[in-house]
PyMOL Python script that loads the backbone (N, CA, C, O; Angstrom):
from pymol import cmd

cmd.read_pdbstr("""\
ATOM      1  N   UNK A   1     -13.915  -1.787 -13.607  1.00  0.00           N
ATOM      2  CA  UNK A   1     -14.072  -2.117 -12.197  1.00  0.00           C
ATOM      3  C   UNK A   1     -12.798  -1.711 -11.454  1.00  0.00           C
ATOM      4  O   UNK A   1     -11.692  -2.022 -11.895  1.00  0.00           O
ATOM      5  N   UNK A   2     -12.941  -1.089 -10.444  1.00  0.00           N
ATOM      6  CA  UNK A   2     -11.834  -0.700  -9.932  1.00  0.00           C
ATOM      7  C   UNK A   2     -11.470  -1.845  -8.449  1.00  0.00           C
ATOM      8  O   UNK A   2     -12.096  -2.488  -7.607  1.00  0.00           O
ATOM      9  N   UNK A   3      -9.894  -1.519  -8.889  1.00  0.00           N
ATOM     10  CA  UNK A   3      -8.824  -2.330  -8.333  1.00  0.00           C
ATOM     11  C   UNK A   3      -9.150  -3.012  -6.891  1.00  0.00           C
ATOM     12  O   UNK A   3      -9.986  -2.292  -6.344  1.00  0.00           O
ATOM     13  N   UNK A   4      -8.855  -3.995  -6.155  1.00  0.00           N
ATOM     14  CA  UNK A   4      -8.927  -3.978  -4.652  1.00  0.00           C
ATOM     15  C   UNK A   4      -7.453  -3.736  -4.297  1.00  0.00           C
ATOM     16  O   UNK A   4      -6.541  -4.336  -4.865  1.00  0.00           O
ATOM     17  N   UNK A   5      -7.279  -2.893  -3.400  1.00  0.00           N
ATOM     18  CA  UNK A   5      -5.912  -2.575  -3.147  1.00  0.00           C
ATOM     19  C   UNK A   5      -6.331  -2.487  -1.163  1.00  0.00           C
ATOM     20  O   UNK A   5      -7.302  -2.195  -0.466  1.00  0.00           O
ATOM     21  N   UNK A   6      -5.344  -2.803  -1.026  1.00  0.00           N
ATOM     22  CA  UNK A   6      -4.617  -3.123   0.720  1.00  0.00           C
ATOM     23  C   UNK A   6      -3.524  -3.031   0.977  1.00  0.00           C
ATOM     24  O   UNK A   6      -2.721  -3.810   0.463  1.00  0.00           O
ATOM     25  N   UNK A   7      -2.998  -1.768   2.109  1.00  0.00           N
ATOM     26  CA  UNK A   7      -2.243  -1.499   2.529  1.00  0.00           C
ATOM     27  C   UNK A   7      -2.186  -1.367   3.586  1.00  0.00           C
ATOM     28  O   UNK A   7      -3.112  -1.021   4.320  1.00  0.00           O
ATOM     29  N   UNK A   8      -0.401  -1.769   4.081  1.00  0.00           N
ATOM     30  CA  UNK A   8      -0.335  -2.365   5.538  1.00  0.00           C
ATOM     31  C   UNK A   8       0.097  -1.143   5.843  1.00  0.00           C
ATOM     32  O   UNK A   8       0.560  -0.434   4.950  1.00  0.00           O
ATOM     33  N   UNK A   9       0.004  -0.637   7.332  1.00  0.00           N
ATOM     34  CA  UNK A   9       0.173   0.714   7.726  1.00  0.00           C
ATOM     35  C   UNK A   9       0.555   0.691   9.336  1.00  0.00           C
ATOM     36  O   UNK A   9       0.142  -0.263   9.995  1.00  0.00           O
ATOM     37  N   UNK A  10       1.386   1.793  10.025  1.00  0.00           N
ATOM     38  CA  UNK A  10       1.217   1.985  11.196  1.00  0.00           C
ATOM     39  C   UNK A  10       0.569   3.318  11.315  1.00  0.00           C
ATOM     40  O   UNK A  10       0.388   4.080  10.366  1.00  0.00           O
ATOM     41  N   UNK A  11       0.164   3.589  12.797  1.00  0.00           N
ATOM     42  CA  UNK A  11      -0.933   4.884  12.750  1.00  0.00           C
ATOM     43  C   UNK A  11      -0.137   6.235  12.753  1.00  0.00           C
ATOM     44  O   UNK A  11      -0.682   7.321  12.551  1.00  0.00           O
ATOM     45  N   UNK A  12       1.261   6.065  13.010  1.00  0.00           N
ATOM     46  CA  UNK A  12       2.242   7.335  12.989  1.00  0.00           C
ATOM     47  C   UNK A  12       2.956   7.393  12.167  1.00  0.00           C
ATOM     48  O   UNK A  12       3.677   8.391  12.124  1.00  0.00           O
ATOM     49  N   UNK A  13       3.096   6.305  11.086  1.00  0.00           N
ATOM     50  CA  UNK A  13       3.368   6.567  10.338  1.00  0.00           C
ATOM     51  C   UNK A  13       3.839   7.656   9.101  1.00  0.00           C
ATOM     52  O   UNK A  13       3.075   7.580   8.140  1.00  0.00           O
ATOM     53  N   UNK A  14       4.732   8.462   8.964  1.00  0.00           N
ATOM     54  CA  UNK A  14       4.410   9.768   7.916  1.00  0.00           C
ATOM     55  C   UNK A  14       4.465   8.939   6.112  1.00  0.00           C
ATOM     56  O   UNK A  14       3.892   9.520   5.191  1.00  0.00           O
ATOM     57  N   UNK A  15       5.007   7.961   5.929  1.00  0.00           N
ATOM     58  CA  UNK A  15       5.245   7.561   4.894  1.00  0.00           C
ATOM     59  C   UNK A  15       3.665   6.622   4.389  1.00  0.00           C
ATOM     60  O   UNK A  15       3.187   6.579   3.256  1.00  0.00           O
ATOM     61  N   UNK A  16       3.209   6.053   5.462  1.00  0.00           N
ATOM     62  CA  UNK A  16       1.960   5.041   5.639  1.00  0.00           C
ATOM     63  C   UNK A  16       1.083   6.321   5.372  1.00  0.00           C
ATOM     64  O   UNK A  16       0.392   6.241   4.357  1.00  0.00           O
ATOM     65  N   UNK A  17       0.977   7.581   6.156  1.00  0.00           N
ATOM     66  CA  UNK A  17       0.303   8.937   5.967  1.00  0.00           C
ATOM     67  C   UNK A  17       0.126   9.265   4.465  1.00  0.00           C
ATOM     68  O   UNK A  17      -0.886   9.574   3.835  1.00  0.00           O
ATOM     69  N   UNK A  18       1.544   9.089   4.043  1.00  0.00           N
ATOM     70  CA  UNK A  18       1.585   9.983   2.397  1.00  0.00           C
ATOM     71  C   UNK A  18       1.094   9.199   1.571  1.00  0.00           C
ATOM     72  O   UNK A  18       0.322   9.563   0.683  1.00  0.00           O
ATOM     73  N   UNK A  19       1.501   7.943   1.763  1.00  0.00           N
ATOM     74  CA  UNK A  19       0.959   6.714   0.870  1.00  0.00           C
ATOM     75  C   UNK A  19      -0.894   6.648   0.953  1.00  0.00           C
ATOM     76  O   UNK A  19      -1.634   6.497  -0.019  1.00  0.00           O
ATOM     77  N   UNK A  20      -1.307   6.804   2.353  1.00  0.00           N
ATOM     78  CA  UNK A  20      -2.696   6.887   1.971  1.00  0.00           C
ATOM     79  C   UNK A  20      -3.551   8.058   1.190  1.00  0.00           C
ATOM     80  O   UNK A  20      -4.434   8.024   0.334  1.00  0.00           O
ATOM     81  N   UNK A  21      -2.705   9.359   2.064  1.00  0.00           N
ATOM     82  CA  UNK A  21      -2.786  10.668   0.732  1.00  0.00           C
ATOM     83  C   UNK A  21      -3.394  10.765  -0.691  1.00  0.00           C
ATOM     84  O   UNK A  21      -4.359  11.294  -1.243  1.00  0.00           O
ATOM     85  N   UNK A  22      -1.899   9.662  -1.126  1.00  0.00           N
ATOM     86  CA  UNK A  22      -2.016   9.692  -2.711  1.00  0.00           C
ATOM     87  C   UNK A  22      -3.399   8.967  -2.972  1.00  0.00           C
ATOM     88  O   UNK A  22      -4.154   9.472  -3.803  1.00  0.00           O
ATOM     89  N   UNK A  23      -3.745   7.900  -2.359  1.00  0.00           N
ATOM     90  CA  UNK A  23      -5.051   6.623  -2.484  1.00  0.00           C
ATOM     91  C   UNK A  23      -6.478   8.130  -2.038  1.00  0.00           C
ATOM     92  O   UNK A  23      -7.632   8.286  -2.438  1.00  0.00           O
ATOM     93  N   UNK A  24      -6.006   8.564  -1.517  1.00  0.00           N
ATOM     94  CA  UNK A  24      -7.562   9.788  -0.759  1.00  0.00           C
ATOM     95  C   UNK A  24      -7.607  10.657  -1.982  1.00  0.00           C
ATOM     96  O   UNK A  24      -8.675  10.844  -2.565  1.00  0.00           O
ATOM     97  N   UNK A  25      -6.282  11.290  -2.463  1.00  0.00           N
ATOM     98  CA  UNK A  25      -6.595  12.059  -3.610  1.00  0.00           C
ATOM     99  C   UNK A  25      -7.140  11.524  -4.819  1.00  0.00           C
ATOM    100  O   UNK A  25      -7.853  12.253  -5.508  1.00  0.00           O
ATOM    101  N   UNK A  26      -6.819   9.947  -5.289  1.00  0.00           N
ATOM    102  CA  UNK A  26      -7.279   9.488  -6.500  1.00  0.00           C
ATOM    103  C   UNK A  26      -8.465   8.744  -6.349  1.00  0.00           C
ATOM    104  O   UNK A  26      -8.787   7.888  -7.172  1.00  0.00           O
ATOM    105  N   UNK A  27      -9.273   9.067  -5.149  1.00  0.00           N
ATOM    106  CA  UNK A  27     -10.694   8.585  -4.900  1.00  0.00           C
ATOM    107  C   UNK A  27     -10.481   7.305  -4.714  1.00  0.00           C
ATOM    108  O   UNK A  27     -11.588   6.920  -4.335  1.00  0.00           O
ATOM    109  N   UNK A  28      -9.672   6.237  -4.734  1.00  0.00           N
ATOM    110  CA  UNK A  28      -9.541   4.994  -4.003  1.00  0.00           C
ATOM    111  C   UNK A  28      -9.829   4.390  -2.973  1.00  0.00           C
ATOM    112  O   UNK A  28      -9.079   4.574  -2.015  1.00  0.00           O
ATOM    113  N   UNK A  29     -10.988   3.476  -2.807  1.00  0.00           N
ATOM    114  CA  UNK A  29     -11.197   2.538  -1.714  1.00  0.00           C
ATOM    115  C   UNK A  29     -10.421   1.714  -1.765  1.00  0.00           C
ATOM    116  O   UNK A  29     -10.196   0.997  -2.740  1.00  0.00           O
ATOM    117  N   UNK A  30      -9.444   1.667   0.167  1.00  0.00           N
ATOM    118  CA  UNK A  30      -8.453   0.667   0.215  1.00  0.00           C
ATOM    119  C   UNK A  30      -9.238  -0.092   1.556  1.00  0.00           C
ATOM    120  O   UNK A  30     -10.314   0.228   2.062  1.00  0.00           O
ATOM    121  N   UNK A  31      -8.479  -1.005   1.872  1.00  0.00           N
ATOM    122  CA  UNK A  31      -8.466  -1.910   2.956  1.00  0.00           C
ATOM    123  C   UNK A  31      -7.063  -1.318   3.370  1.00  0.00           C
ATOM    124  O   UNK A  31      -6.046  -1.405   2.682  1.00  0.00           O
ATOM    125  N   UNK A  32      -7.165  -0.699   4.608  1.00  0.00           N
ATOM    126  CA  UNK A  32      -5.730  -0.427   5.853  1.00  0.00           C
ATOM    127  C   UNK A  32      -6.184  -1.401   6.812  1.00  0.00           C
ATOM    128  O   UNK A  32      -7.289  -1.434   7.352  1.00  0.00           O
ATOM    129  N   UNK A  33      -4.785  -2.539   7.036  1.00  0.00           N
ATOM    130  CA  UNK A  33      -4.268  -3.273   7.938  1.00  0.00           C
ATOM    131  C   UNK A  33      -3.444  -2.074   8.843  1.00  0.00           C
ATOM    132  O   UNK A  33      -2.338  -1.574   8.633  1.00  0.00           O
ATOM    133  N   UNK A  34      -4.179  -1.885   9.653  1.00  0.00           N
ATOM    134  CA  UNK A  34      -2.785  -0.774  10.946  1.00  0.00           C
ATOM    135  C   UNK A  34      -2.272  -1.918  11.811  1.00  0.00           C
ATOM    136  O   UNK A  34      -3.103  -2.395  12.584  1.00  0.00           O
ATOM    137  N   UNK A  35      -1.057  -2.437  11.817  1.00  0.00           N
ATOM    138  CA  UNK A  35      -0.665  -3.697  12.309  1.00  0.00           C
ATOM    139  C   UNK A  35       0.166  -2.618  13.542  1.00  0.00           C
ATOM    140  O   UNK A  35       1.359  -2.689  13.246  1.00  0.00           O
ATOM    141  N   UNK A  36       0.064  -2.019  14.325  1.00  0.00           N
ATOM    142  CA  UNK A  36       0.734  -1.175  15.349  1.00  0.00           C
ATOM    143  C   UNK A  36       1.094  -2.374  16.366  1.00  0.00           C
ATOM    144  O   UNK A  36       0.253  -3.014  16.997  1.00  0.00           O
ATOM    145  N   UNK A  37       2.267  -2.535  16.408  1.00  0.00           N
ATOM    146  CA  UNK A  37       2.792  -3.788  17.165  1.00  0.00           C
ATOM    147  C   UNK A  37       2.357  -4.923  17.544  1.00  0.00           C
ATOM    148  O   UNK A  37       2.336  -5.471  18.646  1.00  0.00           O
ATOM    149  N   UNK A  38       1.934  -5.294  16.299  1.00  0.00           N
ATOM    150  CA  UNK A  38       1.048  -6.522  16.003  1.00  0.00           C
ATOM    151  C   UNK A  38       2.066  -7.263  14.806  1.00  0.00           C
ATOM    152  O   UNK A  38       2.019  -7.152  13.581  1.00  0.00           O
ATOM    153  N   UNK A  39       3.282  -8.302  15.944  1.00  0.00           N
ATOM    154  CA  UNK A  39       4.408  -8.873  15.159  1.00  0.00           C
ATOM    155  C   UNK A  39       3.551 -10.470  14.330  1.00  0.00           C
ATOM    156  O   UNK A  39       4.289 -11.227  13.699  1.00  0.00           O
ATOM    157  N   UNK A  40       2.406 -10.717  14.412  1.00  0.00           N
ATOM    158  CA  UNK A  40       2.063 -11.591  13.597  1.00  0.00           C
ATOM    159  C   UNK A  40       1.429 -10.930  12.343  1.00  0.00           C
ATOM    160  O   UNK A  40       1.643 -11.382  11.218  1.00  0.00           O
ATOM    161  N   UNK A  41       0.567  -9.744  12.591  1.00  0.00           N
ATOM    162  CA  UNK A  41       0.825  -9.375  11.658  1.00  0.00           C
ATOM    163  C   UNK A  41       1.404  -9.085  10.193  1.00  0.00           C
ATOM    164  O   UNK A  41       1.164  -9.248   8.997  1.00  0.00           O
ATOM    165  N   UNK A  42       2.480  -8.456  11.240  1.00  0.00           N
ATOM    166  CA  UNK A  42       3.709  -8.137  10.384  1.00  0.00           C
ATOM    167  C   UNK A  42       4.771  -9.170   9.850  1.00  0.00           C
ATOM    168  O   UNK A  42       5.808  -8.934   9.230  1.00  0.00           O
ATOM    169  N   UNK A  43       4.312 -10.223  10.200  1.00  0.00           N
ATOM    170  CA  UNK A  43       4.819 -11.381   9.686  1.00  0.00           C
ATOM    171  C   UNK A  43       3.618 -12.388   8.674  1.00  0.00           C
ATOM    172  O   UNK A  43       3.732 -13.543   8.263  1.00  0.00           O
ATOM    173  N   UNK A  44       2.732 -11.604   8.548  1.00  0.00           N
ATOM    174  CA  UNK A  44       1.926 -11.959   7.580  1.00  0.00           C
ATOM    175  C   UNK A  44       1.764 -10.994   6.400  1.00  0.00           C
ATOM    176  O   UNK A  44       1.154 -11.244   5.360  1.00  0.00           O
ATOM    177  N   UNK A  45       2.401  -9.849   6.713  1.00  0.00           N
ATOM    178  CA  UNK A  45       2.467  -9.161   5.432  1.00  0.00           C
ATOM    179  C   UNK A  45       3.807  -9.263   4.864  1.00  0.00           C
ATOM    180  O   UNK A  45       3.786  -8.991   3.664  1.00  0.00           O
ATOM    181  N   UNK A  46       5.161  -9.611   5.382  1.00  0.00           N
ATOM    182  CA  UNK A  46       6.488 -10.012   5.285  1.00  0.00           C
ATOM    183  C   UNK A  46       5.929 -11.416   4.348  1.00  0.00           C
ATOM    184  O   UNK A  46       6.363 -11.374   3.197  1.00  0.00           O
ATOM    185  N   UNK A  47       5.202 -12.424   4.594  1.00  0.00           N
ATOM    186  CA  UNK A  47       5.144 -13.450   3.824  1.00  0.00           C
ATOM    187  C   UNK A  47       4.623 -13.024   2.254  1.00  0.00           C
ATOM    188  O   UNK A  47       5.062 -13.302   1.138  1.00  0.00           O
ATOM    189  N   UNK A  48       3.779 -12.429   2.601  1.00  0.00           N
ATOM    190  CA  UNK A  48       3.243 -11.771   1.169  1.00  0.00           C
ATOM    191  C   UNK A  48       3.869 -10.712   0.657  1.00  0.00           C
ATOM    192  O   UNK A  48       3.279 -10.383  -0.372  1.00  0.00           O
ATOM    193  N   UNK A  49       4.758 -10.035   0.873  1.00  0.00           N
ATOM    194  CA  UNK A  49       5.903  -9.015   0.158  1.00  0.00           C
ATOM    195  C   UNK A  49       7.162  -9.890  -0.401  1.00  0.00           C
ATOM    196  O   UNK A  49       7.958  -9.719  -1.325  1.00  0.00           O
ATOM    197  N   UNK A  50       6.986 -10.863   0.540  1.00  0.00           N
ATOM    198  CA  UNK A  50       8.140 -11.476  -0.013  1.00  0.00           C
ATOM    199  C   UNK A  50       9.901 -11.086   0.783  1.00  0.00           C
ATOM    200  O   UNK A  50      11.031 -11.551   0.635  1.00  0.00           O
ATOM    201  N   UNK A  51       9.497 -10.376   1.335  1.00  0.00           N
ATOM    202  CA  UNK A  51      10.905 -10.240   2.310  1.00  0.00           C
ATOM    203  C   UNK A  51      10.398  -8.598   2.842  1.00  0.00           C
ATOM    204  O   UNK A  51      10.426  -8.536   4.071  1.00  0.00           O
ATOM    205  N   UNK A  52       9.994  -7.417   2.246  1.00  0.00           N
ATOM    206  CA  UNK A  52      10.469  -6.488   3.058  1.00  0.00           C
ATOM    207  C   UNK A  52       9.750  -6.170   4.349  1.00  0.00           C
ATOM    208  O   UNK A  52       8.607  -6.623   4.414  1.00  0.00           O
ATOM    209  N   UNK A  53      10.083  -5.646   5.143  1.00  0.00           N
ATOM    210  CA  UNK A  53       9.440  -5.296   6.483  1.00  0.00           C
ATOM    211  C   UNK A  53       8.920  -4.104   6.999  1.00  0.00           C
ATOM    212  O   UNK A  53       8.170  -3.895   7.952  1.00  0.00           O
ATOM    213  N   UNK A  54       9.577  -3.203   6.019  1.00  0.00           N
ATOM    214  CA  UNK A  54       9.130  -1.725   6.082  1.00  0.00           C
ATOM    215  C   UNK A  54       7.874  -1.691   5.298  1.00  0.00           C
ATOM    216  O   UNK A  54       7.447  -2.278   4.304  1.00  0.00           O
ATOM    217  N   UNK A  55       7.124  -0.120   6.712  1.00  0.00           N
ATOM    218  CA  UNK A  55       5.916   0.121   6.477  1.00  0.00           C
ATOM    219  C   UNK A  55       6.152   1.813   5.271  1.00  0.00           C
ATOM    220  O   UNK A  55       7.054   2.651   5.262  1.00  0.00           O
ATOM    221  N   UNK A  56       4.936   1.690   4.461  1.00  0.00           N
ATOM    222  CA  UNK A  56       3.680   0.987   4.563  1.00  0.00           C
ATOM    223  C   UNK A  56       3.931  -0.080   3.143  1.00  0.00           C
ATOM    224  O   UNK A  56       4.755   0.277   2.302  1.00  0.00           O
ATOM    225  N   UNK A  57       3.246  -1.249   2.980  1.00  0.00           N
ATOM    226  CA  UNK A  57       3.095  -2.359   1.790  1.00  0.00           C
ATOM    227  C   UNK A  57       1.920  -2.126   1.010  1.00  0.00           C
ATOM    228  O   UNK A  57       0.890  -1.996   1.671  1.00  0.00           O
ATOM    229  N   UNK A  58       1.845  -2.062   0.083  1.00  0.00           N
ATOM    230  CA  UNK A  58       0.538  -1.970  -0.630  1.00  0.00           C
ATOM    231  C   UNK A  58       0.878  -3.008  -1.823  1.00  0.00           C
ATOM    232  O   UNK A  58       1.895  -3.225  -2.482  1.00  0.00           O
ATOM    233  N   UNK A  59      -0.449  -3.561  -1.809  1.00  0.00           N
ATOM    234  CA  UNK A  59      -0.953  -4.751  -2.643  1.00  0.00           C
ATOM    235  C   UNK A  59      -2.150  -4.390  -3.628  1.00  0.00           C
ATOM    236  O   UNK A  59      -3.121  -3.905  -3.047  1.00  0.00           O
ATOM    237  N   UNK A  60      -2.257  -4.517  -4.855  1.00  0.00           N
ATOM    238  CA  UNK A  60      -3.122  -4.284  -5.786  1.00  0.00           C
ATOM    239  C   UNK A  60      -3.515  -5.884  -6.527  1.00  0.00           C
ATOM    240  O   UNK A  60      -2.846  -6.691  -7.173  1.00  0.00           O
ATOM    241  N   UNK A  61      -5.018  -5.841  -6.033  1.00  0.00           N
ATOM    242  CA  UNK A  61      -5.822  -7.193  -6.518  1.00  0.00           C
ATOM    243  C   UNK A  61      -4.488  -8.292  -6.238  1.00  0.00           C
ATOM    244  O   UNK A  61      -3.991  -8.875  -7.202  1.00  0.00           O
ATOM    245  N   UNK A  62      -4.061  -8.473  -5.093  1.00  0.00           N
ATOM    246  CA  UNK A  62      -3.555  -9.503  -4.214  1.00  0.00           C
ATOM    247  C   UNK A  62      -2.384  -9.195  -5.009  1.00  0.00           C
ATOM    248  O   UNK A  62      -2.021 -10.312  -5.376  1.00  0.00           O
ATOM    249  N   UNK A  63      -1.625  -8.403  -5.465  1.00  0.00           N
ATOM    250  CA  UNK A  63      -0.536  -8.373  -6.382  1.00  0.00           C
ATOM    251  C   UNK A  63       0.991  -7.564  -5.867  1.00  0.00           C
ATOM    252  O   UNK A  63       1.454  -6.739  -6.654  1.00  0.00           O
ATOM    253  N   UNK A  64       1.537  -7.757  -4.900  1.00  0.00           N
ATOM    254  CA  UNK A  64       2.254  -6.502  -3.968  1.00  0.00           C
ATOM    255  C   UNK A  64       3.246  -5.365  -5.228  1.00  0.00           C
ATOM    256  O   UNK A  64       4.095  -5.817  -5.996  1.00  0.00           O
ATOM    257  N   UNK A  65       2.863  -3.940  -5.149  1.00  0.00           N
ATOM    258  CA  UNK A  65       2.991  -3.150  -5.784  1.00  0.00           C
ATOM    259  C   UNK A  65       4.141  -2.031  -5.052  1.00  0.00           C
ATOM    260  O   UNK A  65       4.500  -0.937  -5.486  1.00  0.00           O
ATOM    261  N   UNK A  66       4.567  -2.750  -3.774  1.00  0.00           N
ATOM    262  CA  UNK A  66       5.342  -1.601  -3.444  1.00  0.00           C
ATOM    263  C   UNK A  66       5.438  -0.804  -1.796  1.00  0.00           C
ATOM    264  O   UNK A  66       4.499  -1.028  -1.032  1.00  0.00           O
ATOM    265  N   UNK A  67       6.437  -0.014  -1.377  1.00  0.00           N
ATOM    266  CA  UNK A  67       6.281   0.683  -0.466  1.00  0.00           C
ATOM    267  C   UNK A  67       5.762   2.174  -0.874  1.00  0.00           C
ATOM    268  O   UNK A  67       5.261   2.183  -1.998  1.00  0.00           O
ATOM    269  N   UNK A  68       5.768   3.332  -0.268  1.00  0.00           N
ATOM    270  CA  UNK A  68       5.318   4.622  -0.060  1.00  0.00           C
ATOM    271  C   UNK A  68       5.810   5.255  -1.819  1.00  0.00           C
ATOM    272  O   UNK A  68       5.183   5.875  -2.678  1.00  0.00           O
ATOM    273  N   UNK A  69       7.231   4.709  -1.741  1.00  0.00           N
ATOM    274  CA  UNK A  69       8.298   5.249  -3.221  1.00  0.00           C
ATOM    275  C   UNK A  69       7.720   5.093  -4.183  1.00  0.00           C
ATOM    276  O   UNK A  69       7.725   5.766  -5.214  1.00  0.00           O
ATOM    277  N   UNK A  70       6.921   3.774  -3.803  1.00  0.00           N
ATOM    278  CA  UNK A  70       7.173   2.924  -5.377  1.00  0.00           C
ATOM    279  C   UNK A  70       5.423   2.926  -6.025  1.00  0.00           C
ATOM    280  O   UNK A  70       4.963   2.487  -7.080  1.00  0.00           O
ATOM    281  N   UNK A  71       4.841   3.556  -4.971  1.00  0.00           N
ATOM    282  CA  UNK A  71       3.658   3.945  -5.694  1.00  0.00           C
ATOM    283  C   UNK A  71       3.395   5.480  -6.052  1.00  0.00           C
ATOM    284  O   UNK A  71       2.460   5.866  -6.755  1.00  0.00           O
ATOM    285  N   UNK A  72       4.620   6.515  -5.305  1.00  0.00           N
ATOM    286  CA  UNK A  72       4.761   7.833  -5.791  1.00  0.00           C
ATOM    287  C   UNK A  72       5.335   7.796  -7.467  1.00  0.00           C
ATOM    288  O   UNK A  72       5.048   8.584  -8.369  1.00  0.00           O
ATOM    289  N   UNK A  73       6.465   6.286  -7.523  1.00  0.00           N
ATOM    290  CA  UNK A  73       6.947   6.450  -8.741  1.00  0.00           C
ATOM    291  C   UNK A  73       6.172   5.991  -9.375  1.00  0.00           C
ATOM    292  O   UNK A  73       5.739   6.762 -10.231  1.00  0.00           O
ATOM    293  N   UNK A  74       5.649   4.789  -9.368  1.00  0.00           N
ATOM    294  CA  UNK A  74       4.609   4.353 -10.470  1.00  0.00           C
ATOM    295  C   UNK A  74       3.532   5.864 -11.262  1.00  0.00           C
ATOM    296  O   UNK A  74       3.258   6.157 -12.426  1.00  0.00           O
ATOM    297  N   UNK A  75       3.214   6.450 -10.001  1.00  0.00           N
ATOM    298  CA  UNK A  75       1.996   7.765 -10.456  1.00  0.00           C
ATOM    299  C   UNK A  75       2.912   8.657 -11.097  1.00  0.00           C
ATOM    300  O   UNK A  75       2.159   9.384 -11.745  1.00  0.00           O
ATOM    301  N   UNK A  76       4.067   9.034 -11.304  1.00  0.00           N
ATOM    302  CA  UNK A  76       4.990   9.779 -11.089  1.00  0.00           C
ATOM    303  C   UNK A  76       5.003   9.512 -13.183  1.00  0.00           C
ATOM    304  O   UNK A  76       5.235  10.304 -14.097  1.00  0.00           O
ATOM    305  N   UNK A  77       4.680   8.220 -13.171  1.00  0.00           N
ATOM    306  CA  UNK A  77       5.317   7.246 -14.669  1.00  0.00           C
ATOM    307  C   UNK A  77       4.541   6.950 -15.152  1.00  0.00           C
ATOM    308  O   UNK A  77       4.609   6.095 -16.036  1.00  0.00           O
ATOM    309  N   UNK A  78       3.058   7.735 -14.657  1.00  0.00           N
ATOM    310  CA  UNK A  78       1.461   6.980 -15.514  1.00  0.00           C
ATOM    311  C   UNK A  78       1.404   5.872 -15.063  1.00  0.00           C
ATOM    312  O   UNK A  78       0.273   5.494 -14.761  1.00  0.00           O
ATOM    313  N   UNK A  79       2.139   5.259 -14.917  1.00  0.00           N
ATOM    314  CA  UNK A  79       1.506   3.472 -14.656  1.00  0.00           C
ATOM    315  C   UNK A  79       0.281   3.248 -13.770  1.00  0.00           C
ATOM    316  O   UNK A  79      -0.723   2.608 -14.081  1.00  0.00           O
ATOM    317  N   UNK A  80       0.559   3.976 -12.434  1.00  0.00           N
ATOM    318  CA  UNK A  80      -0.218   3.777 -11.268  1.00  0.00           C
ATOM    319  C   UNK A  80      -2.242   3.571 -11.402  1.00  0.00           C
ATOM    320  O   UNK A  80      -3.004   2.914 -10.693  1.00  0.00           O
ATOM    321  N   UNK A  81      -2.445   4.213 -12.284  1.00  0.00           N
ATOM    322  CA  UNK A  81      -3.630   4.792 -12.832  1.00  0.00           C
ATOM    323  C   UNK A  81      -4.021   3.378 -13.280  1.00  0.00           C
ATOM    324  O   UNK A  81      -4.736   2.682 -12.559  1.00  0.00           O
ATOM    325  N   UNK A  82      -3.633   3.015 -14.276  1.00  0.00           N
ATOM    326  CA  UNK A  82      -3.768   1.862 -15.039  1.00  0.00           C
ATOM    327  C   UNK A  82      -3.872   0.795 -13.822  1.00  0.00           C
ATOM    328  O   UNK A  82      -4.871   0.083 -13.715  1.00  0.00           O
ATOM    329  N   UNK A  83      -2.888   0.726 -12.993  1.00  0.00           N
ATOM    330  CA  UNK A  83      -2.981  -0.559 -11.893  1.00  0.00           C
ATOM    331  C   UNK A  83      -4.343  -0.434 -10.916  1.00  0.00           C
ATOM    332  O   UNK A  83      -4.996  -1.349 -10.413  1.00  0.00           O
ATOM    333  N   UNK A  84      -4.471   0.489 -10.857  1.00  0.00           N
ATOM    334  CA  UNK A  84      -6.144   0.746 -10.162  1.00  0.00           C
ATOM    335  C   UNK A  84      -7.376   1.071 -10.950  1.00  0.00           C
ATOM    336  O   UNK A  84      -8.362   1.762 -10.696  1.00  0.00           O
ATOM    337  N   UNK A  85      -6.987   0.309 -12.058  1.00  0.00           N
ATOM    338  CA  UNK A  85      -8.052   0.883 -12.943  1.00  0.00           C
ATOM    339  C   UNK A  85      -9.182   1.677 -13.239  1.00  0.00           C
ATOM    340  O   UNK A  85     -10.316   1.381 -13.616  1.00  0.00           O
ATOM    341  N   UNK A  86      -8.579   2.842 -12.965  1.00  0.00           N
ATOM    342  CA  UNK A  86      -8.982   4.503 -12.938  1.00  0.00           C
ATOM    343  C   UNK A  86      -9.714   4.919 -14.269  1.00  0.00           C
ATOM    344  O   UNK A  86     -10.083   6.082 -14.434  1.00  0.00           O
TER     345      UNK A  86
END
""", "prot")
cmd.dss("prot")
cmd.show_as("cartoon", "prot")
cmd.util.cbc("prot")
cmd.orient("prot")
C-alpha cells in the first residue's frame, strides 16, 4: 500500500517545484498544502516539523521526512523508495 505523504508548499516556490518533481516522477499521490501567506498555516506545519519554517515540509504517513534536500538525499541513498512504499 502506498505511503500518504503531504507536503507543505508555496506556489513560486523553485525548491517546493523540485520537491514535487521528484513525487511526479516516482508516480506519487501527495496532498499539497500551498500555504501562500497563510501565517496560520504555517504555524501549523512549524508545530508538526517541530521547529523548521522553511518551505517545502514533507511528511510521510504523518511522519515529517524533511525539506526539498532531505528527500533528494534520502532517493539519492535508496531509502526514499522504501518510505513510500514503492
Amino acid at each position: 500500500m502506498m505511503a500518504k505523504v503531504e507536503i507543505y508548499t508555496w506556489s513560486t516556490c523553485p525548491f517546493c517545484l523540485r520537491a514535487k518533481a521528484l513525487l511526479d516522477r516516482k508516480d506519487v499521490d501527495y496532498i499539497e498544502y500551498c500555504i501562500d501567506g497563510d501565517e496560520d498555516a504555517r504555524d501549523e506545519m512549524v508545530e508538526r516539523t517541530g521547529g523548521p519554517r522553511s518551505l517545502p515540509q514533507i511528511f510521510v504517513d504523518d511522519k515529517y521526512i524533511g525539506d526539498c534536500s532531505g528527500i533528494y538525499d534520502l532517493d539519492a541513498q535508496g531509502k526514499l523508495d522504501p518510505i513510500l512504499a514503492l
